[in-house]
PDBQT receptor file of N, H, CA, C and O in Angstrom, charges set to zero:
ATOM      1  N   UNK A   1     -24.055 -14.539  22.907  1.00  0.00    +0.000 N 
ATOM      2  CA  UNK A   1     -22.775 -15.234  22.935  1.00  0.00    +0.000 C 
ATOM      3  C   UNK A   1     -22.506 -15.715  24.361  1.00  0.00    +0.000 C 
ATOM      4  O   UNK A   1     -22.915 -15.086  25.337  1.00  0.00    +0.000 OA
ATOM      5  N   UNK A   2     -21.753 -16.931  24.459  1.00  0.00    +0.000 N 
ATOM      6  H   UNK A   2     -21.420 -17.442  23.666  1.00  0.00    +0.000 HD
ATOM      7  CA  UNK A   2     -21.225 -17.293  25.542  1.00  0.00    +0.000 C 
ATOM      8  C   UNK A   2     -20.326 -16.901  25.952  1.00  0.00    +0.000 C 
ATOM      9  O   UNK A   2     -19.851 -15.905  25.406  1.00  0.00    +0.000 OA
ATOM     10  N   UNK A   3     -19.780 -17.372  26.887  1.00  0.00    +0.000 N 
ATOM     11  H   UNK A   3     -20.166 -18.181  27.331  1.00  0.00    +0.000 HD
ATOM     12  CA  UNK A   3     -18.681 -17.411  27.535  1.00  0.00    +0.000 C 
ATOM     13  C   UNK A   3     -17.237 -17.309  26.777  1.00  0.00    +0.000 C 
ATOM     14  O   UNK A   3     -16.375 -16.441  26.636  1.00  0.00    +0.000 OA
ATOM     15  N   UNK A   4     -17.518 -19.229  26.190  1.00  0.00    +0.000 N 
ATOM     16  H   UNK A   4     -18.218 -19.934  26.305  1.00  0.00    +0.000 HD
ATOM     17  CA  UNK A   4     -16.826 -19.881  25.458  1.00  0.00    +0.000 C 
ATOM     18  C   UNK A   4     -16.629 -18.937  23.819  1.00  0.00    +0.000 C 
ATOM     19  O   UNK A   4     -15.496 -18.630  23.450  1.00  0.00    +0.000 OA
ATOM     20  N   UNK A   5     -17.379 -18.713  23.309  1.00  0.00    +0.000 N 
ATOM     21  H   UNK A   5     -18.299 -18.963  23.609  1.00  0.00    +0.000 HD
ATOM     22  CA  UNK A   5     -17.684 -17.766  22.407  1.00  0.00    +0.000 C 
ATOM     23  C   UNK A   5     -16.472 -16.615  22.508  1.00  0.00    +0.000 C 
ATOM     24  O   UNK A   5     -15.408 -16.506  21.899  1.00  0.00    +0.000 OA
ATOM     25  N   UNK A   6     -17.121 -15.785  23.572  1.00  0.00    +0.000 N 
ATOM     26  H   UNK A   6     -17.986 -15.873  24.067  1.00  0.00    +0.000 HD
ATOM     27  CA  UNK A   6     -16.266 -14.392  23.622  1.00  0.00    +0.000 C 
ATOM     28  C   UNK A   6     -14.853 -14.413  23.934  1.00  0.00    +0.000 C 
ATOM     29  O   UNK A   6     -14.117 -13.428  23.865  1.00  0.00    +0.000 OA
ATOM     30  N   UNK A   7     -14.442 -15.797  24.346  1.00  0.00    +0.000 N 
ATOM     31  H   UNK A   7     -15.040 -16.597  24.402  1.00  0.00    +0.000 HD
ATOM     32  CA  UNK A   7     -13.275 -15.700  24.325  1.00  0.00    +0.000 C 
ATOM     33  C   UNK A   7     -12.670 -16.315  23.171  1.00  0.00    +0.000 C 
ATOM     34  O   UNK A   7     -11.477 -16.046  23.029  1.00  0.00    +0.000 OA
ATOM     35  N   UNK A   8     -13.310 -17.247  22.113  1.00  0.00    +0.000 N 
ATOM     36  H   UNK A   8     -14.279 -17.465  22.228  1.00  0.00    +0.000 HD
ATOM     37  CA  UNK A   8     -12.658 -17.419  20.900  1.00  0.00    +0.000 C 
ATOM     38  C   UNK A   8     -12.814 -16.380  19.856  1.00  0.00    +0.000 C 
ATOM     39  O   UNK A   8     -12.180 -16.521  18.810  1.00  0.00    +0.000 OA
ATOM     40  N   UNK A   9     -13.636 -15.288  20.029  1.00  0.00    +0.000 N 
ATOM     41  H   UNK A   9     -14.152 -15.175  20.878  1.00  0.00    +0.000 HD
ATOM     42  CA  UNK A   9     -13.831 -13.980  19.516  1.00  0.00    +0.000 C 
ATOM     43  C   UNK A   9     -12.478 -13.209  19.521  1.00  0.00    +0.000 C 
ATOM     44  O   UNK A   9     -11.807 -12.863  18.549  1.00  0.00    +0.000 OA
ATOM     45  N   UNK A  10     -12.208 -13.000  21.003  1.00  0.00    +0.000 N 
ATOM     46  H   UNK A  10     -12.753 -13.281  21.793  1.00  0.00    +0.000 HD
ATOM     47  CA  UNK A  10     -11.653 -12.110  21.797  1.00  0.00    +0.000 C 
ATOM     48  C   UNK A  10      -9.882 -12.908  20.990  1.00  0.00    +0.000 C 
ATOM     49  O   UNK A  10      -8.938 -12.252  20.551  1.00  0.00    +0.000 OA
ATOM     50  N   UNK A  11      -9.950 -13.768  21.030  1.00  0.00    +0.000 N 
ATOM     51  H   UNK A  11     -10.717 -14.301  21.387  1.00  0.00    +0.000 HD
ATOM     52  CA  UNK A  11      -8.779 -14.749  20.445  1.00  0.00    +0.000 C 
ATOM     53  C   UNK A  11      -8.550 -14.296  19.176  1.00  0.00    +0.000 C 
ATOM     54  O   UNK A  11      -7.429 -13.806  19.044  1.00  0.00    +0.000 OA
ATOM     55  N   UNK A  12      -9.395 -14.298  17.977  1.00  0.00    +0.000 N 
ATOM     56  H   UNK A  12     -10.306 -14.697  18.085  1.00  0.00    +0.000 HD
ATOM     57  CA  UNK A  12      -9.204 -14.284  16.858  1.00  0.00    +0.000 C 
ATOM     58  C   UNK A  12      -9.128 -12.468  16.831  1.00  0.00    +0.000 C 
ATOM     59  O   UNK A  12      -8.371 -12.031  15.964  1.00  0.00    +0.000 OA
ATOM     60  N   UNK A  13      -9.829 -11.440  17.682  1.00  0.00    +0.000 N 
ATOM     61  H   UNK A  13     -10.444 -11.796  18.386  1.00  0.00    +0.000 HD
ATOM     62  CA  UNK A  13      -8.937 -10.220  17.535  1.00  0.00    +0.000 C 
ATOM     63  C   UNK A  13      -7.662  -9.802  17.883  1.00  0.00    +0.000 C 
ATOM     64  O   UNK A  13      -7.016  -8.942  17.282  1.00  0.00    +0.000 OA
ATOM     65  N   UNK A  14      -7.183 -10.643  19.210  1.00  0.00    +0.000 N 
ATOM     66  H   UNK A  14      -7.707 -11.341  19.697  1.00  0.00    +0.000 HD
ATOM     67  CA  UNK A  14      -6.302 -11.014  19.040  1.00  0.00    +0.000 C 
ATOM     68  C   UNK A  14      -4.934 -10.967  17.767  1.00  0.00    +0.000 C 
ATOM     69  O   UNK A  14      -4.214 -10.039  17.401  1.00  0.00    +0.000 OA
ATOM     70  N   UNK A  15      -5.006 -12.363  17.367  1.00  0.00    +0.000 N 
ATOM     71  H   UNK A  15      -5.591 -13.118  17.665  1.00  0.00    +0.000 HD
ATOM     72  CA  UNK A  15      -4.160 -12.833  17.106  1.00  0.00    +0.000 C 
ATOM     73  C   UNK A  15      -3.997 -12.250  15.380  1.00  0.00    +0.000 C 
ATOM     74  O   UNK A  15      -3.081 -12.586  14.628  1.00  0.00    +0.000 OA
ATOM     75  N   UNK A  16      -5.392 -11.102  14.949  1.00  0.00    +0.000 N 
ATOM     76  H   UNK A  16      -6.136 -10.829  15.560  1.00  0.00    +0.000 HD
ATOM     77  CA  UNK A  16      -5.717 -10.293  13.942  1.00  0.00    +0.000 C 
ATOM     78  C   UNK A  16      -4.615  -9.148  14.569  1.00  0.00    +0.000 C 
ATOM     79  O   UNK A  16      -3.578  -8.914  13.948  1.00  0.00    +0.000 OA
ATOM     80  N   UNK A  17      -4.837  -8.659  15.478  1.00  0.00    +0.000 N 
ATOM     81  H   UNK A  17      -5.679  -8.849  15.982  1.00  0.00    +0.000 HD
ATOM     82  CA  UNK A  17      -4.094  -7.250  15.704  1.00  0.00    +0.000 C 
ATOM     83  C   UNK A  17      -2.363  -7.588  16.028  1.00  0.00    +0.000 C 
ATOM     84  O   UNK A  17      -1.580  -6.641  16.097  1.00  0.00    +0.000 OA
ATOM     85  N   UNK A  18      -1.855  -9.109  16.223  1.00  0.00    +0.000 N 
ATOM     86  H   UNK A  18      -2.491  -9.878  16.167  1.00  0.00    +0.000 HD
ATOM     87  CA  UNK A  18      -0.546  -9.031  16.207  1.00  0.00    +0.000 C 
ATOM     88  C   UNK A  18      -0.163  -9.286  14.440  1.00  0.00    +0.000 C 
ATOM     89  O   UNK A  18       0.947  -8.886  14.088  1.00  0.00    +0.000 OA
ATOM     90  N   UNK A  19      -0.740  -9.701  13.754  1.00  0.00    +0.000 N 
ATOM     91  H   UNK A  19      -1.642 -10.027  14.039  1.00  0.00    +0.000 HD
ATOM     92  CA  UNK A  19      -0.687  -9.999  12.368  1.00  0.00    +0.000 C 
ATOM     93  C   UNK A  19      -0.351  -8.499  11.819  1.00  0.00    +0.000 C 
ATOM     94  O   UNK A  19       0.607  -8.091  11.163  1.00  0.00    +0.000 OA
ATOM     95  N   UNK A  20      -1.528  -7.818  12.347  1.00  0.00    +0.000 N 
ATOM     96  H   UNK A  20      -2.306  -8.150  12.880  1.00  0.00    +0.000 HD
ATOM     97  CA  UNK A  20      -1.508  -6.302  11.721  1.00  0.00    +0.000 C 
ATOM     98  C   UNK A  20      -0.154  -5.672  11.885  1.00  0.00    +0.000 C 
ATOM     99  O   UNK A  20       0.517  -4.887  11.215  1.00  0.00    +0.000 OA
ATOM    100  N   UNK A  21      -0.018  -6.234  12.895  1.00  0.00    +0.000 N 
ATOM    101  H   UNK A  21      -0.563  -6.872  13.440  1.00  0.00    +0.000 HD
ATOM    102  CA  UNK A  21       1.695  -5.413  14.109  1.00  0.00    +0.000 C 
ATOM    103  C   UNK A  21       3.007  -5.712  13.293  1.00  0.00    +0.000 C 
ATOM    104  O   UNK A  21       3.976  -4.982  13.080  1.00  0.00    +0.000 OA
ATOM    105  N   UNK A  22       2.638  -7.553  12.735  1.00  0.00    +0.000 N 
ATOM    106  H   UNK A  22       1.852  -8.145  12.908  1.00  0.00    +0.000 HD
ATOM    107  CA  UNK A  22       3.989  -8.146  12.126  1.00  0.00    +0.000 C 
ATOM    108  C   UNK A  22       4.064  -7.424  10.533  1.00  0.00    +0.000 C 
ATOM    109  O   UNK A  22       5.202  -7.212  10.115  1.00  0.00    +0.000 OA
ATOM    110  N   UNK A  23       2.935  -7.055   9.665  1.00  0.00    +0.000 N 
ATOM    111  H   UNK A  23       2.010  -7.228  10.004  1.00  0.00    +0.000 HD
ATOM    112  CA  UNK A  23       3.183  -6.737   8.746  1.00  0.00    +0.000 C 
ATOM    113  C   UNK A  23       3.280  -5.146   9.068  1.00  0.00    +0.000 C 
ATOM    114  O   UNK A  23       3.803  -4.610   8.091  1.00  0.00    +0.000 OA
ATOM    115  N   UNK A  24       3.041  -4.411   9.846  1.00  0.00    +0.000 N 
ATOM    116  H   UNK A  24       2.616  -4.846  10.639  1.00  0.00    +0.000 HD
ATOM    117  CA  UNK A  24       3.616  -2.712   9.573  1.00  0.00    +0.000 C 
ATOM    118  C   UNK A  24       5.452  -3.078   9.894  1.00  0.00    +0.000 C 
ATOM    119  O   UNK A  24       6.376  -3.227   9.095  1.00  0.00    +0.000 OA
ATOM    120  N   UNK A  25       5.425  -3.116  11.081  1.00  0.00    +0.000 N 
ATOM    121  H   UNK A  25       4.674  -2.995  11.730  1.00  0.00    +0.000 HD
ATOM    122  CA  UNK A  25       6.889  -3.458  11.814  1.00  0.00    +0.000 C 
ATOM    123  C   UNK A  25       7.274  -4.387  10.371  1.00  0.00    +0.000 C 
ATOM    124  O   UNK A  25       7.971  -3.538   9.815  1.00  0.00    +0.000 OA
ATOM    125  N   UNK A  26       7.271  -5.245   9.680  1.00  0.00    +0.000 N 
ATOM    126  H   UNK A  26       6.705  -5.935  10.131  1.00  0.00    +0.000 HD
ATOM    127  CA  UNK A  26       7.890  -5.474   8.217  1.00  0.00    +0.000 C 
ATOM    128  C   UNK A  26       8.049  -4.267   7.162  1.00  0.00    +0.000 C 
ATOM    129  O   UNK A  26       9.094  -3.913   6.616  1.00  0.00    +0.000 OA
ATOM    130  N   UNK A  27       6.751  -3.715   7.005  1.00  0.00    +0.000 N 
ATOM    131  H   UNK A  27       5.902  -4.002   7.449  1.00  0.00    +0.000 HD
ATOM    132  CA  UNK A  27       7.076  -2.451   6.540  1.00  0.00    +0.000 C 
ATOM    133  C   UNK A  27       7.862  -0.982   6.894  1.00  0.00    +0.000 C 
ATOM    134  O   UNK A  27       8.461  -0.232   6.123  1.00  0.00    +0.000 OA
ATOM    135  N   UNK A  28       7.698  -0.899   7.922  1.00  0.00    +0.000 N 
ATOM    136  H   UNK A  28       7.212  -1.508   8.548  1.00  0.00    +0.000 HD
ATOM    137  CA  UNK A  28       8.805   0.421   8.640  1.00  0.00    +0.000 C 
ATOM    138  C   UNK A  28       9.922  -0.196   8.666  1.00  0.00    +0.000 C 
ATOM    139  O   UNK A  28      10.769   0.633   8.335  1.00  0.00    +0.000 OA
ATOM    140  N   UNK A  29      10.612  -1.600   8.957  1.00  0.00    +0.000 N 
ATOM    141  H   UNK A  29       9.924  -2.274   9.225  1.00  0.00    +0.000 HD
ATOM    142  CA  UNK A  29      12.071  -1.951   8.377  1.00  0.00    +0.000 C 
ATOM    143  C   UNK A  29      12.464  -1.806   6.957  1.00  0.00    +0.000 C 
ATOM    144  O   UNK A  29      13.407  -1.071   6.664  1.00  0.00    +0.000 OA
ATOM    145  N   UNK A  30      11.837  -2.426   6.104  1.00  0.00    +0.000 N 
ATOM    146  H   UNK A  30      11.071  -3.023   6.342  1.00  0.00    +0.000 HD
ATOM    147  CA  UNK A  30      11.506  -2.144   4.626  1.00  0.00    +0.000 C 
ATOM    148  C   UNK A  30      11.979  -0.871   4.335  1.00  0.00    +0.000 C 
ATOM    149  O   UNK A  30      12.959  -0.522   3.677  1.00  0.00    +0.000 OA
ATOM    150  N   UNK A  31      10.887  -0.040   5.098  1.00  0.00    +0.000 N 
ATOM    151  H   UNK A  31      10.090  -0.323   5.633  1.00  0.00    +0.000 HD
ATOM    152  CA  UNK A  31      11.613   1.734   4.562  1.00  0.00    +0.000 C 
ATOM    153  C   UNK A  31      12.740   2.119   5.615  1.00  0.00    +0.000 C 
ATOM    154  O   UNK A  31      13.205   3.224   5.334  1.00  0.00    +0.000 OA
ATOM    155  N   UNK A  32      13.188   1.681   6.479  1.00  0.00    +0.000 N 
ATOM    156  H   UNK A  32      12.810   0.783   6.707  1.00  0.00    +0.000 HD
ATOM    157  CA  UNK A  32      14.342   2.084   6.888  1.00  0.00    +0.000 C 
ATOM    158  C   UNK A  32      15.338   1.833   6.120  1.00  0.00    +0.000 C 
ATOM    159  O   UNK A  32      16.072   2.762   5.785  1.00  0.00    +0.000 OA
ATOM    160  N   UNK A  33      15.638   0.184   5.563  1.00  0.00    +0.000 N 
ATOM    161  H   UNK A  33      15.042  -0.571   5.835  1.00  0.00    +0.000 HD
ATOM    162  CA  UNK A  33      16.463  -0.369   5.370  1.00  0.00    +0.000 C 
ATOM    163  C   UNK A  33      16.671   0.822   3.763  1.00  0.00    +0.000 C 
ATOM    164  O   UNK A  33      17.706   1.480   3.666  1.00  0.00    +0.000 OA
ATOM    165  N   UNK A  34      15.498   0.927   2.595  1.00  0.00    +0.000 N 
ATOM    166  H   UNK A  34      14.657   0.392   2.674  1.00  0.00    +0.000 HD
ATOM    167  CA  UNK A  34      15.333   1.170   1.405  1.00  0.00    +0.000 C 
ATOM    168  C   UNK A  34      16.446   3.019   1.896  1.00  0.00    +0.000 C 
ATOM    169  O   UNK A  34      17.490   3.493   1.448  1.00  0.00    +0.000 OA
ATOM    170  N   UNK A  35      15.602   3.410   2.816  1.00  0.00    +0.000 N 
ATOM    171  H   UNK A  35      14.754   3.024   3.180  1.00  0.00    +0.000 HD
ATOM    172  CA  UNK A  35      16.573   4.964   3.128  1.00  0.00    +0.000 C 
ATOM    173  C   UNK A  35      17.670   4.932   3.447  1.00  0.00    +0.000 C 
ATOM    174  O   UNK A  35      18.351   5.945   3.291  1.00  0.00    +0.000 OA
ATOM    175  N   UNK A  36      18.282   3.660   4.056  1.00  0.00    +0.000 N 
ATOM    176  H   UNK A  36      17.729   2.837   4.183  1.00  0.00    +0.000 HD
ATOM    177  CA  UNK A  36      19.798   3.531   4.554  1.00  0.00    +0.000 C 
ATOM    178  C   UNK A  36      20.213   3.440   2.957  1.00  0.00    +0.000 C 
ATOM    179  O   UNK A  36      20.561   4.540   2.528  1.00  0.00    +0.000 OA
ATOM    180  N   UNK A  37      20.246   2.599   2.183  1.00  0.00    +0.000 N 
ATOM    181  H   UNK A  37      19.963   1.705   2.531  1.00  0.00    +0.000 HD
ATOM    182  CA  UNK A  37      20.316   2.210   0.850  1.00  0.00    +0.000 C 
ATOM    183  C   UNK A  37      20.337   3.264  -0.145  1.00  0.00    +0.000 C 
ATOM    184  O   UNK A  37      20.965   3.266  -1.204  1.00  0.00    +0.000 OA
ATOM    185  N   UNK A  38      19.735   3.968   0.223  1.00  0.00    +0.000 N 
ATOM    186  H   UNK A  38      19.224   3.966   1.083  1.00  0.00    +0.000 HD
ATOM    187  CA  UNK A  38      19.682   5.779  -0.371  1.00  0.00    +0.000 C 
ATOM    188  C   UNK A  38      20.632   6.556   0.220  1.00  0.00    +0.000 C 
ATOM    189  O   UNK A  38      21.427   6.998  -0.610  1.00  0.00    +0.000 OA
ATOM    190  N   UNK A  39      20.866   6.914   1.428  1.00  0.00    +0.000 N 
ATOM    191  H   UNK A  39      20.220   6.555   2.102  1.00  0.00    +0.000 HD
ATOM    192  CA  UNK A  39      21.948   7.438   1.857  1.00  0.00    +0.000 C 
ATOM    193  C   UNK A  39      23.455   7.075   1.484  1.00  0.00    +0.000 C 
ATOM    194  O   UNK A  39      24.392   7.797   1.147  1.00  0.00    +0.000 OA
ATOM    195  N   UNK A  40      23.347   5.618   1.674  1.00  0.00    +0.000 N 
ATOM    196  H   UNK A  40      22.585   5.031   1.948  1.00  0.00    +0.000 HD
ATOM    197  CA  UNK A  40      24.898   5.258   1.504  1.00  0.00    +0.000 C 
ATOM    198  C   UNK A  40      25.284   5.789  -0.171  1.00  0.00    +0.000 C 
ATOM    199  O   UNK A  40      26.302   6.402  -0.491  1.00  0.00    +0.000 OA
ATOM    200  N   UNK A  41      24.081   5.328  -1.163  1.00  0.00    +0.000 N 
ATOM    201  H   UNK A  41      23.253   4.830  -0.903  1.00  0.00    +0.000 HD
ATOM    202  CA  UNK A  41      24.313   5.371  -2.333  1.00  0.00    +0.000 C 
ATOM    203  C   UNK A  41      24.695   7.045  -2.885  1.00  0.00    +0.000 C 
ATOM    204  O   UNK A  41      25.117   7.425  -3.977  1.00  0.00    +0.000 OA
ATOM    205  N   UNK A  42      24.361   7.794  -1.676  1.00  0.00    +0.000 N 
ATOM    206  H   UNK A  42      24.019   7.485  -0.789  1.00  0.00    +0.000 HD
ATOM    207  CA  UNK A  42      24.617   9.448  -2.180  1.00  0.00    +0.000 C 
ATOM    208  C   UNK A  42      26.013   9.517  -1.520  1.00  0.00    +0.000 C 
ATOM    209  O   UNK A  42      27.005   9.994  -2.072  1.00  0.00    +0.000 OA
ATOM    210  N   UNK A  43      25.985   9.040  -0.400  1.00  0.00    +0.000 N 
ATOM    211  H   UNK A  43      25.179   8.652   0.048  1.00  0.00    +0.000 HD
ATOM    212  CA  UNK A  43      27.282   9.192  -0.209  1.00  0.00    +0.000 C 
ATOM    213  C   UNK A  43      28.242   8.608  -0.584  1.00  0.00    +0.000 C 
ATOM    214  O   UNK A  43      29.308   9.135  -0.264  1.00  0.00    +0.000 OA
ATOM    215  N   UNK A  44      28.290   7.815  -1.081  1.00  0.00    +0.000 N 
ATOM    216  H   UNK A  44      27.425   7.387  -1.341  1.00  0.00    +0.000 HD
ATOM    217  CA  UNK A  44      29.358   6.906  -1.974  1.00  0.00    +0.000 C 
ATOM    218  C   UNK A  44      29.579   8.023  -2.865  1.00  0.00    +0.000 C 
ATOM    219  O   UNK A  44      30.538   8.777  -2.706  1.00  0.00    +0.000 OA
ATOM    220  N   UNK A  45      28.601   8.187  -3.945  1.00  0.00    +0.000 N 
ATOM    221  H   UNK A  45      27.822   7.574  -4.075  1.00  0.00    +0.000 HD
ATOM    222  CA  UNK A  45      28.927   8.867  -4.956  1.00  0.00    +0.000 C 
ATOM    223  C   UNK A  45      29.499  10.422  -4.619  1.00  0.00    +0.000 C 
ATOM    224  O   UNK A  45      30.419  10.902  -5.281  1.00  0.00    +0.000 OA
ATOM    225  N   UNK A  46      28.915  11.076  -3.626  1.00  0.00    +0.000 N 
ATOM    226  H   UNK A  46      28.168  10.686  -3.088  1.00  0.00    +0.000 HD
ATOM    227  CA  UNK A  46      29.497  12.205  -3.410  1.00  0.00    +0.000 C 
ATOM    228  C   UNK A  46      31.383  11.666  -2.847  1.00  0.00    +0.000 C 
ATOM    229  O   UNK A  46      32.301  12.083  -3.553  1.00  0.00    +0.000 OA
ATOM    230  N   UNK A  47      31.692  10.861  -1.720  1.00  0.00    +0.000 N 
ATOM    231  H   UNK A  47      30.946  10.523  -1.146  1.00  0.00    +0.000 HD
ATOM    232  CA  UNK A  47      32.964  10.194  -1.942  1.00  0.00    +0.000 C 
ATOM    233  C   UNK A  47      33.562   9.869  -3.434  1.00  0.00    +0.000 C 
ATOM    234  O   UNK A  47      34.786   9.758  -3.379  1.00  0.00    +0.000 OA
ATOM    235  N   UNK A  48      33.231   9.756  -4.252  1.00  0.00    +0.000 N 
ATOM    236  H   UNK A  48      32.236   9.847  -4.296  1.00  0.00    +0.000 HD
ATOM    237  CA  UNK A  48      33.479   9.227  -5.575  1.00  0.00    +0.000 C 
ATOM    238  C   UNK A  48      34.117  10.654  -6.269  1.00  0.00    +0.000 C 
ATOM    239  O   UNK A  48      35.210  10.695  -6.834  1.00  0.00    +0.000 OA
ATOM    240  N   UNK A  49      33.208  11.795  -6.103  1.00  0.00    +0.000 N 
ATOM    241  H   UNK A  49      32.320  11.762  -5.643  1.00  0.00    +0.000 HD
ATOM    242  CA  UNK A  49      33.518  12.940  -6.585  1.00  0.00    +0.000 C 
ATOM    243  C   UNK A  49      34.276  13.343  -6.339  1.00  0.00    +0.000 C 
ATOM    244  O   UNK A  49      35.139  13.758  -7.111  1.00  0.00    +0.000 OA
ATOM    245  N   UNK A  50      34.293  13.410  -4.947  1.00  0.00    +0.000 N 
ATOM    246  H   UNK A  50      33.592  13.073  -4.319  1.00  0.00    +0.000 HD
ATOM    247  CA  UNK A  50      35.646  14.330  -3.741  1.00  0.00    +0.000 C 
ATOM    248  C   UNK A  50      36.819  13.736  -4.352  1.00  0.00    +0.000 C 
ATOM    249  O   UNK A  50      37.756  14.462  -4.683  1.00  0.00    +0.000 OA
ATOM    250  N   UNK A  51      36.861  12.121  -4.583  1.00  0.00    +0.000 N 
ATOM    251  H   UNK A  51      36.100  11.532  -4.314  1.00  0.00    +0.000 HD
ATOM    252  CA  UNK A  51      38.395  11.324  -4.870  1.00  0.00    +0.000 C 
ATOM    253  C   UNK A  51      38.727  12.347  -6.460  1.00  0.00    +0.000 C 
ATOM    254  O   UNK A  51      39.781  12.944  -6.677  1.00  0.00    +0.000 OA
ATOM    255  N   UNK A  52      37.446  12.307  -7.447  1.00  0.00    +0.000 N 
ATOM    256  H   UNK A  52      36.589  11.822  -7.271  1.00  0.00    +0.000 HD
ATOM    257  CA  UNK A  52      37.941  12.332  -9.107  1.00  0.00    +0.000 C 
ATOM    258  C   UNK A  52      38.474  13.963  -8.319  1.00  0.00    +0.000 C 
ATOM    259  O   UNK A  52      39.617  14.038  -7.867  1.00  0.00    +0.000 OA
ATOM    260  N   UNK A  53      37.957  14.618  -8.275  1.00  0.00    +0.000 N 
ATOM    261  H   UNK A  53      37.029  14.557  -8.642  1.00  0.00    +0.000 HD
ATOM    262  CA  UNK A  53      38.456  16.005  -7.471  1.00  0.00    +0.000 C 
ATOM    263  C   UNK A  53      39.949  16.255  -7.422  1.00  0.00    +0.000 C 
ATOM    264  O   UNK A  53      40.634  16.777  -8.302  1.00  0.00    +0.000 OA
ATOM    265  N   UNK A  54      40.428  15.689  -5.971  1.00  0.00    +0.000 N 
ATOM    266  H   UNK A  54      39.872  15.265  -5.256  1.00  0.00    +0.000 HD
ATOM    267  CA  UNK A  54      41.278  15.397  -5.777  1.00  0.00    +0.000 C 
ATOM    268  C   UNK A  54      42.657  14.800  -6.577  1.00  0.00    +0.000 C 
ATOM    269  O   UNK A  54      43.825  15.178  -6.488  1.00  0.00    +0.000 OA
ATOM    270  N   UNK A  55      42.200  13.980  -7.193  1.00  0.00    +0.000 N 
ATOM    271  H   UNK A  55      41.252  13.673  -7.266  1.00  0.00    +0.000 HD
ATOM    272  CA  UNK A  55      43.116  13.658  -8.265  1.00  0.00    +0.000 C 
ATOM    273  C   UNK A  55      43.661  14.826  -9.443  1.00  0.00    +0.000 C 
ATOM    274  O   UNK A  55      44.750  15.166  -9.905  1.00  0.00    +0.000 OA
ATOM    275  N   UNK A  56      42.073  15.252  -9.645  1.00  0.00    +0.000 N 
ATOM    276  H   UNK A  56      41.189  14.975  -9.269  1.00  0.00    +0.000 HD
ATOM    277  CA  UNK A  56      42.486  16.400 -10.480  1.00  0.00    +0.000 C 
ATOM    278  C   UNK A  56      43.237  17.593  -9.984  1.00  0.00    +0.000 C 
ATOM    279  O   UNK A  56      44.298  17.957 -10.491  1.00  0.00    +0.000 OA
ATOM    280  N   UNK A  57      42.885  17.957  -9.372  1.00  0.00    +0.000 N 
ATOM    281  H   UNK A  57      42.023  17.662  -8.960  1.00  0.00    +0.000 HD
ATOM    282  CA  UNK A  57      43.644  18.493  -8.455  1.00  0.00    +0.000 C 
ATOM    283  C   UNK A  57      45.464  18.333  -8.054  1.00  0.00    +0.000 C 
ATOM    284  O   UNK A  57      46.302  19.226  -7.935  1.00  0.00    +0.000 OA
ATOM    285  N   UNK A  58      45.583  17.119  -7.947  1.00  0.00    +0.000 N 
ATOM    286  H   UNK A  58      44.902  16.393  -8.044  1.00  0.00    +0.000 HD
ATOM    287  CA  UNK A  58      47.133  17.021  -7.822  1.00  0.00    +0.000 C 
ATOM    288  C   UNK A  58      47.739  16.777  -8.951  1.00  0.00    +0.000 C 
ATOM    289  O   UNK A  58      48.965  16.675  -8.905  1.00  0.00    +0.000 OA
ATOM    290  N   UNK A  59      46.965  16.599 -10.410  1.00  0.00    +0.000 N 
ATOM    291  H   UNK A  59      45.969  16.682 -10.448  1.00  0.00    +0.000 HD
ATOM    292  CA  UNK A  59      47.584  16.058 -11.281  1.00  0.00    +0.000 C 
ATOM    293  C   UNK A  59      47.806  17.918 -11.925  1.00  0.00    +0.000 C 
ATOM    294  O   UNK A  59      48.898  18.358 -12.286  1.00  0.00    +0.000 OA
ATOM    295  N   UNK A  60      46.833  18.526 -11.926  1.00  0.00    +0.000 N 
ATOM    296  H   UNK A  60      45.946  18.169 -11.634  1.00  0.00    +0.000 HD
ATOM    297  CA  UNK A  60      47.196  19.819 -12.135  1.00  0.00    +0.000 C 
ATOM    298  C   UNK A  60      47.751  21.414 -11.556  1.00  0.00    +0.000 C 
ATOM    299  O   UNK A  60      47.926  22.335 -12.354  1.00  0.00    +0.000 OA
TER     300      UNK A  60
């Protein structure tokens, strides 16, 4: 290989290993976002409970 060569080599690993970078970093947001989405949804519902609770509670 040349010169010219090893650096269009060196290019295409490159621009392979930021590809690799953009699709994990897509995926670890993905599962952040999916666990925020899980949390809120338990806590809503546990809020949901505390209120029916509460109600019951003052109504009896």
């Amino acid at each position: 290989m040349n010169d010219e060569q090893h650096l269009l080599h060196a290019e295409e690993v490159v621009e392979g290993e930021r590809s690799q970078l953009r699709e994990k970093s897509k995926d670890e947001l993905i599962d952040k976002l999916l666990s925020a989405h899980f949390h809120i949804a338990v806590a809503s519902g546990a809020y949901s409970s505390v209120t029916q609770l509460d109600s019951e509670v003052v109504k009896s």
